[in-house]
C-alpha positions, 0 to 999 in steps of 0.5 A, a space after each residue: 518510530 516504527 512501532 509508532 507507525 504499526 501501532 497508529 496503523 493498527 489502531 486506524 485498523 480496529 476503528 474502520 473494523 469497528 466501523 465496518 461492523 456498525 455499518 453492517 449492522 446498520 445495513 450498509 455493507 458498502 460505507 466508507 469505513 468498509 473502503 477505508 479498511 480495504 485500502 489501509 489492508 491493501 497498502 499494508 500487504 503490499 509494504 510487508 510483501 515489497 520488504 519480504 522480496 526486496 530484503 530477500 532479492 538485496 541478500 541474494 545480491 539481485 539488488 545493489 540498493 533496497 531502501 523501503 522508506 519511499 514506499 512508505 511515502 508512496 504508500 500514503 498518497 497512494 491509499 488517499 488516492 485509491 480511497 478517494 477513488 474507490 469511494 467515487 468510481 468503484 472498486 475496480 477503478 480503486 483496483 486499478 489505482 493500486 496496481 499503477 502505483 504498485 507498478 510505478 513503484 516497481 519502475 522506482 526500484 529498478 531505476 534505483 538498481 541501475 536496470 536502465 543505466 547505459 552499459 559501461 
């Protein structure tokens, strides 16, 4: 399952770089293709880094639960929407969609540990 998703994951890759080449070619350095590529790296880098630290901080005994499928979901939705945005309102409000659900995302964890849980 996981090959399949790394492996449709990078061939989406190739063909928005093949796009964002076209493009640049045809003098349009800002087109879709050059966002699409921009949000799939965004969302990929931030799934490899949360597994690096959630891996690390679950066997340095930081977290009780670490499961990164979620994030997957979230992840897929996320980039729809900051692409979605970034191709209506710009960079920085795509920007700042990323950071929100990367955040939010940031919240899910902690509550799954038991960070906001009364004392006992």
């Amino acid at each position: 399952m996981t090959r399949w998703l790394l492996a449709a994951v990078g061939a989406l890759l190739l063909l928005g770089a093949a796009g964002v080449l076209v493009s640049r070619w045809l003098g349009r350095p800002g087109s879709r293709a050059a966002i699409l590529v921009s949000v799939i790296a965004h969302w990929l880098g931030a799934w490899v880094l949360w597994s690096f630290a959630g891996g690390l901080a679950l066997r340095a005994g930081l977290l009780t639960a670490w499961d990164a499928t979620p994030f997957a979901l979230l992840a897929l939705a996320g980039g729809a929407w900051q692409y979605r945005v970034e191709v209506r309102a710009g960079r920085e409000r795509g920007l700042t969609v990323f950071v929100g659900l990367q955040l939010l995302w940031l919240l899910v964890v902690l509550v799954r540990n038991g960070l906001f849980a009364p004392p006992r």
